[in-house]
C-alpha positions as CSV (number, residue, x, y, z in Angstrom):
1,X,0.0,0.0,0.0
2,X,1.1,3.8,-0.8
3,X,1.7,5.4,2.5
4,X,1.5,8.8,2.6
5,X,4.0,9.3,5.2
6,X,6.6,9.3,3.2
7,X,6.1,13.0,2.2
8,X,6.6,14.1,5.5
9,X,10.0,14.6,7.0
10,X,11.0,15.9,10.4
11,X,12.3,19.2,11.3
12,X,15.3,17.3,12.6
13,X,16.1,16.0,9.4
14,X,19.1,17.3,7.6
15,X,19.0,18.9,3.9
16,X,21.1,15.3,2.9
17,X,18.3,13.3,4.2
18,X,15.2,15.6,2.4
19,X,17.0,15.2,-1.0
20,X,17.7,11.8,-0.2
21,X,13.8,11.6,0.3
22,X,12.7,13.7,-2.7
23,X,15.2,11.4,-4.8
24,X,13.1,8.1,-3.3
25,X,9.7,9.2,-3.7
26,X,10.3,10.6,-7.9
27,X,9.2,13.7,-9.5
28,X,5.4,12.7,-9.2
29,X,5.6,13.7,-5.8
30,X,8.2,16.2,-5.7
31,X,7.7,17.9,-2.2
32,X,8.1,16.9,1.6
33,X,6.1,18.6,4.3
34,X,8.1,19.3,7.5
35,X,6.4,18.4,10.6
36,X,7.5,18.8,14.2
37,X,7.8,15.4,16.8
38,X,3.9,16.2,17.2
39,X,3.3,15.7,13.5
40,X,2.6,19.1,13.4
41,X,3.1,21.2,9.6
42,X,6.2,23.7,9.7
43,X,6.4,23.9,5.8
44,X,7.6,22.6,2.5
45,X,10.4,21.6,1.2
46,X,11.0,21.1,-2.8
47,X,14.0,20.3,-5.0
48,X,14.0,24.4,-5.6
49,X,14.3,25.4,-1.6
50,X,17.6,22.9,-1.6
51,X,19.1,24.6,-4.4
52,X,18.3,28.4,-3.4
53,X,19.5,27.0,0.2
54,X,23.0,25.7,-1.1
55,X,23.7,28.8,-3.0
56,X,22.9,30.6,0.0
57,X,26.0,29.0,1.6
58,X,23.8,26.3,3.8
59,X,25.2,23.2,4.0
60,X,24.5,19.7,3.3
61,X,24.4,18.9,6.8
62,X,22.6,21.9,8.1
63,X,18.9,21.0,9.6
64,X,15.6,21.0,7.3
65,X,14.9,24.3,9.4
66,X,17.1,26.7,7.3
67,X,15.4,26.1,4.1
68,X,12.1,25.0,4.4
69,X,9.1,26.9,3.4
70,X,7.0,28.4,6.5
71,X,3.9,29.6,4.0
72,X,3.5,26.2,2.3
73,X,-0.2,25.9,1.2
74,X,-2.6,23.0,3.2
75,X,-6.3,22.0,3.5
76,X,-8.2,20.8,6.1
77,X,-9.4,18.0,5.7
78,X,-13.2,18.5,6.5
79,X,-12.9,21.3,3.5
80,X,-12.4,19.4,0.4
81,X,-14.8,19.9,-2.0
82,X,-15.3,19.7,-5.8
83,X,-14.9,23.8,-6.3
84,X,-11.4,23.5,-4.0
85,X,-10.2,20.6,-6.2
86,X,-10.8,22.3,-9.5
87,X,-9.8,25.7,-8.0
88,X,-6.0,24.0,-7.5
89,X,-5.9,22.6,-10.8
90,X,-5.8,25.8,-12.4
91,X,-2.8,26.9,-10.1
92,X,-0.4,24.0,-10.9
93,X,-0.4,23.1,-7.5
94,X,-0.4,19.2,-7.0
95,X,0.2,18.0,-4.1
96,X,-1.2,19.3,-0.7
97,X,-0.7,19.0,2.9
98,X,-4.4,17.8,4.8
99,X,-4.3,18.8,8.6
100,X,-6.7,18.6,11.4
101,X,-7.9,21.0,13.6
102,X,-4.1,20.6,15.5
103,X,-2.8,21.4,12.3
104,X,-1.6,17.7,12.2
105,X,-0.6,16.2,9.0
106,X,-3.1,13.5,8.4
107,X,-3.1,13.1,5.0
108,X,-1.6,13.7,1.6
109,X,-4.1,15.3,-0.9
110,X,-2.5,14.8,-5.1
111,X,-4.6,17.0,-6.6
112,X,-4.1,15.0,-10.0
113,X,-5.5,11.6,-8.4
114,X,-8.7,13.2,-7.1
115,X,-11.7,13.2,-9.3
116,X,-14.9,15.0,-8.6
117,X,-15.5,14.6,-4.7
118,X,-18.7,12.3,-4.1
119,X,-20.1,13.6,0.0
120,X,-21.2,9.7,1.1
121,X,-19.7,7.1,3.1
122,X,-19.1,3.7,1.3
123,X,-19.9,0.5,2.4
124,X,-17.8,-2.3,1.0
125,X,-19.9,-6.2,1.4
126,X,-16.6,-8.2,2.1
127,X,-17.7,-11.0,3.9
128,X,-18.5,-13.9,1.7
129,X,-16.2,-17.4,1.4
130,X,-15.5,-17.6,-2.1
131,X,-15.9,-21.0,-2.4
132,X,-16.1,-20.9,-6.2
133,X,-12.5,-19.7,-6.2
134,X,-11.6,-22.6,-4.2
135,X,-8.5,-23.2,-3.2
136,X,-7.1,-20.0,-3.9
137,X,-9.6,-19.0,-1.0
138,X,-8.8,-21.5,1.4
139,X,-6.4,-19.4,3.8
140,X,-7.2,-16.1,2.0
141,X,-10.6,-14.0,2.0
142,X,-11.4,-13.6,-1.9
143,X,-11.6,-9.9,-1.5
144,X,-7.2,-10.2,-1.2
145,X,-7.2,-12.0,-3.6
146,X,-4.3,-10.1,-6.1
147,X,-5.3,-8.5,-9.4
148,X,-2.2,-6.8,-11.0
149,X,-0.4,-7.3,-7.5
150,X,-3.2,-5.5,-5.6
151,X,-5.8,-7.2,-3.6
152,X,-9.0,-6.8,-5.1
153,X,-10.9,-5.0,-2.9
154,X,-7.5,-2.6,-2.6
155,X,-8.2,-1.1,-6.1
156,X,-12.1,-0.5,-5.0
157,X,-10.9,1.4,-2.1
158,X,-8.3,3.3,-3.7
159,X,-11.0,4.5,-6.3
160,X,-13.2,5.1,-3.7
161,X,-10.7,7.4,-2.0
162,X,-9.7,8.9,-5.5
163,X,-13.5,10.2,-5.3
164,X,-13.0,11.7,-2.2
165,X,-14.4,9.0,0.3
166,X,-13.3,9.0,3.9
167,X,-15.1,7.2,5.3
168,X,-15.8,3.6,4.7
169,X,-17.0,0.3,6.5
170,X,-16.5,-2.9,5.5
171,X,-18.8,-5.9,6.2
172,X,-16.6,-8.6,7.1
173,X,-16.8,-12.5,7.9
174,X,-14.3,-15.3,6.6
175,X,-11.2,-15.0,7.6
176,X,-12.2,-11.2,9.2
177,X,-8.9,-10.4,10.7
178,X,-7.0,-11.2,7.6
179,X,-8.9,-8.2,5.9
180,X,-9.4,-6.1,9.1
181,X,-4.9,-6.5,9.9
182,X,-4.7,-5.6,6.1
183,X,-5.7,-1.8,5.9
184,X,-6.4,-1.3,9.8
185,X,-8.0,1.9,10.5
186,X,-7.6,3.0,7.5
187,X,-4.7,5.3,8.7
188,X,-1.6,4.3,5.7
189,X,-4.4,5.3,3.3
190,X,-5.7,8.6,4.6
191,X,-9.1,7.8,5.6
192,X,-11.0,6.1,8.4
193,X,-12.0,2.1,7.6
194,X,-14.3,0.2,10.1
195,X,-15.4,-2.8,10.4
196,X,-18.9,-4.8,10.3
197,X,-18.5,-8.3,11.6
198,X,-21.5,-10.5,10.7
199,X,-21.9,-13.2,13.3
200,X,-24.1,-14.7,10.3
201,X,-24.8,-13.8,7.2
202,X,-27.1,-11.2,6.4
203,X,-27.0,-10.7,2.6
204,X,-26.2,-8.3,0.1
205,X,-26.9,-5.2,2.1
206,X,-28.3,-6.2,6.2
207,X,-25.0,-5.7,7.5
208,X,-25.3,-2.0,7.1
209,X,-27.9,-1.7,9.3
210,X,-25.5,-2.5,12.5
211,X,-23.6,0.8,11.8
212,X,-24.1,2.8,14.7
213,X,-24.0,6.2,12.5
214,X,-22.9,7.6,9.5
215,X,-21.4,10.9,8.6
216,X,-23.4,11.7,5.2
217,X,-26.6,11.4,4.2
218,X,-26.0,9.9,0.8
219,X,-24.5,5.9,0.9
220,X,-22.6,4.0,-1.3
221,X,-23.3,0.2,-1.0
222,X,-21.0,-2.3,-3.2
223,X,-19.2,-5.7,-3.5
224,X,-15.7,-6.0,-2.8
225,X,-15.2,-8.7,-5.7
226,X,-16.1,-6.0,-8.3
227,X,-12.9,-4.7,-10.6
228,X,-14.4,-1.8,-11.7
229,X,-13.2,1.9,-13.5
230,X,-16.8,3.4,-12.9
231,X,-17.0,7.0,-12.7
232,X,-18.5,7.6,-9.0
233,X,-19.0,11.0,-9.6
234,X,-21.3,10.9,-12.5
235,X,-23.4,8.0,-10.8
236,X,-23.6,10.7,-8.0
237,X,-24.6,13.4,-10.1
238,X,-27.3,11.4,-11.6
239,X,-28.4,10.4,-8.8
240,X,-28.9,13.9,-7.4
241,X,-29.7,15.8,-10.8
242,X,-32.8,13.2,-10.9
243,X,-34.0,13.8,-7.5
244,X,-33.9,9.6,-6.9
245,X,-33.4,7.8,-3.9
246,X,-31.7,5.0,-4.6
247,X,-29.6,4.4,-7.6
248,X,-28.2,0.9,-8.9
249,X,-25.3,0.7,-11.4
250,X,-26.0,-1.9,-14.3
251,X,-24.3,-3.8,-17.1
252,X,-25.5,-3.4,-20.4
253,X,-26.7,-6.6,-22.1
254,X,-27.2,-7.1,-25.8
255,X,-28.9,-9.9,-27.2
256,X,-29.1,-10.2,-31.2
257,X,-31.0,-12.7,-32.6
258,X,-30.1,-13.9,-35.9
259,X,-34.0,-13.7,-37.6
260,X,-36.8,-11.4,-38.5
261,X,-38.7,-11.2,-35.7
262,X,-42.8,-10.6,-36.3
263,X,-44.5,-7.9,-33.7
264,X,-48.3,-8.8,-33.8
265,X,-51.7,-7.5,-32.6
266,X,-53.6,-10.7,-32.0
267,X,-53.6,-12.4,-35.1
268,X,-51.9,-9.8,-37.2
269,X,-48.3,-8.9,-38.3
270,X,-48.4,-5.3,-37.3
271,X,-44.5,-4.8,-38.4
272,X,-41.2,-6.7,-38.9
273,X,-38.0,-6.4,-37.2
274,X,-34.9,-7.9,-39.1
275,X,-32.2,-9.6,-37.0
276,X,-33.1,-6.9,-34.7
277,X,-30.7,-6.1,-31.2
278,X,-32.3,-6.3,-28.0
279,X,-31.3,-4.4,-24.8
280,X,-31.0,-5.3,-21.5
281,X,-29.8,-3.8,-17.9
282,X,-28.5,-6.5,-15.3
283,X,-27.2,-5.2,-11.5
284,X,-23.8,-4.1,-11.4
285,X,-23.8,-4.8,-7.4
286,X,-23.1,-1.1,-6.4
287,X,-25.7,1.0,-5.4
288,X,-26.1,4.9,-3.9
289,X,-29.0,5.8,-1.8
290,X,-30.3,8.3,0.5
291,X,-30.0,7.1,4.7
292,X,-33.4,7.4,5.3
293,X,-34.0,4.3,3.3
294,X,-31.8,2.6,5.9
295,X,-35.2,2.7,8.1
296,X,-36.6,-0.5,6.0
297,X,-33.5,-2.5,6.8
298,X,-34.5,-5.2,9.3
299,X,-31.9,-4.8,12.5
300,X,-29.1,-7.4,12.3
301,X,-31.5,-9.6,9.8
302,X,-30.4,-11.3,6.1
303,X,-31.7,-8.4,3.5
304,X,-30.7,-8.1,0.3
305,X,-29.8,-5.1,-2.1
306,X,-32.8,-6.4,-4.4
307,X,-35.3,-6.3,-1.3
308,X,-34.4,-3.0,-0.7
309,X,-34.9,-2.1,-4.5
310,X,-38.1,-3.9,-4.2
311,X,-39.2,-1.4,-1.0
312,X,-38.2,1.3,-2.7
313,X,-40.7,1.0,-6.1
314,X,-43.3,-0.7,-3.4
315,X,-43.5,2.8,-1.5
316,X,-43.4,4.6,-4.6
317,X,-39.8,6.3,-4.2
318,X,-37.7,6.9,-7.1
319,X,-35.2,4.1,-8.2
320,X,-32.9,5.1,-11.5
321,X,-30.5,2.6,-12.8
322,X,-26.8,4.4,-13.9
323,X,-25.4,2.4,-16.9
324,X,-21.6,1.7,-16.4
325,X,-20.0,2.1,-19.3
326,X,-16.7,1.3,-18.9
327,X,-15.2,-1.7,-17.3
328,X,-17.0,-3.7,-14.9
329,X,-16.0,-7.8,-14.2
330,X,-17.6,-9.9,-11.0
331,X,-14.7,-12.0,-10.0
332,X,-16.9,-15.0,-8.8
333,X,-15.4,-17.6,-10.4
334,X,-11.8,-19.0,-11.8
335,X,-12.1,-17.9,-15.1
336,X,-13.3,-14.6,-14.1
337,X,-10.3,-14.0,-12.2
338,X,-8.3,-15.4,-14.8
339,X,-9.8,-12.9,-16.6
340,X,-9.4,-9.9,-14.3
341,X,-5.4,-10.6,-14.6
342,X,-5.1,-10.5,-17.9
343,X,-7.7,-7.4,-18.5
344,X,-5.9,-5.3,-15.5
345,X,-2.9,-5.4,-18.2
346,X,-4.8,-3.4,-20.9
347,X,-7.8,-1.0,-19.1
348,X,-6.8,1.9,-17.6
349,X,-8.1,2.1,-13.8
């Protein structure tokens, strides 16, 4: 996993060690916030403070202290939004410091990875056995499964968190721990991660009602076994541009049938339709919907995604379906993730 940490330096740190550091983490990421033994922000330090510093007869030795920049620029992190993000793109600025209300370093915001910022908390359904990827899910929970050297779920959280989620739970079950020792609190990646444990299991979607609260009032609900490059953001901004309540993503399906086909009013041929293509939407297994709807989730009972959808059109709320149009895969079974090996090498995610 990326950690973050490694753009921070200490303000005991010498100039030797901060371009030893700038040298390790490449020109992507050209810049090292100094913090103080209370992870605290001091200021930056770039390739271009070094330089000026040498010239100004500072040595290689000398502390971080004599060159460092005191007016670097930082967010808080309970102020990123969609205007800030697009506001820093048009300065050239790319990487940012994200402090708390101690103005401790918690964070480290690259402008360039962040798309459009989605306000929800996910919920990642991480909890089933995997039995149809047997054995490869013997000793390891299919959602760590590797894809491209990453564990599955890994790239789903990363692109959550590229979106602008911090918050997310994860419903876990088999082999719990191995997930929940994986990514921890969620710290290494800049975000907080809890955990559901389901004693039993309680479907595609129950486990969320045993979260004590959440922070927004939007939710994101999907399964950890996708491999996915949806765009969150426009699934968001459908959902809110069309005033629904819950929104599922789906997978376009195209049938083509190889004859003319008759379309007829009783007994007569009313029109023809040659070789014609026939479309259909199945679930994608991620799904955005407003918290209120959390109220017709039985406590701590087996409730599916689909019952909920059913609830929804039963009490005549508004349920749109978001077509994904770029990659989607369901690693449920051998060949899938077969599959998902040899597709990560080609599609951009």
């Amino acid at each position: 996993m990326i950690d973050w940490k490694r753009n921070t330096i200490s303000d005991k740190s010498t100039i030797k060690e901060a371009l030893a550091r700038l040298n390790e983490i490449g020109i992507a990421f050209n810049v090292l916030f100094v913090v103080d033994s209370d992870n605290k922000l001091k200021g930056s330090i770039t390739d271009g403070d070094i330089r000026r510093g040498l010239l100004n007869n500072s040595h290689i030795n000398d502390s971080v202290e004599m060159i460092f920049n005191p007016n670097c620029k930082k967010i808080s992190k309970d102020a990123i939004d969609n205007h800030l993000i697009r506001k820093y793109k048009n300065t050239g600025i790319k990487i940012l410091p994200v402090v708390n209300d101690r103005e401790q370093v918690v964070n480290v915001f690259n402008i360039n990875d962040y798309k459009e910022i989605v306000p929800a908390d996910a919920i990642i359904m991480a909890g089933g056995k995997g039995e149809r990827l047997l054995p490869l899910t013997k000793d390891l929970p299919k959602p760590l499964l590797p894809v491209g050297g990453k564990p599955i779920i890994e790239h789903n959280i990363d692109r959550l968190i590229n979106y602008g989620f911090q918050h997310i739970h994860i419903s876990v079950n088999y082999l719990a721990d191995k997930i929940c020792d994986y990514f921890g609190d969620g710290d290494k990646k800049g975000v907080s991660i809890k955990y559901i444990r389901e004693s039993k299991p309680l479907g595609t979607i129950g486990a969320a009602s045993l979260v004590e609260s959440y922070v927004h009032d939007t939710l994101l609900l999907m399964n950890s076994d996708l491999l996915t490059n949806i765009d969150f953001a426009d699934l968001y901004s459908e959902f809110i541009l069309s005033g629904a309540d819950m929104a599922v993503a789906t997978i376009p399906h195209h049938v083509d049938l190889p004859y003319a086909i008759l379309e007829l009013h009783d007994n007569t041929v009313a029109s023809l339709k040659e070789k014609p293509r026939y479309t259909y939407f199945a679930n994608a297994g991620i799904y955005l919907f407003k918290k209120e709807l959390l109220q017709y989730l039985p406590y701590g009972e087996y409730f599916n995604a689909t019952d909920l959808m059913e609830k929804v059109i039963a009490e005549n709320k508004k349920l749109i379906h978001f077509p994904v149009l770029g990659y989607w895969l369901d690693i449920g079974r051998m060949n899938d993730y077969h599959k998902a090996q040899e597709d990560f090498k080609h599609i951009l995610f």
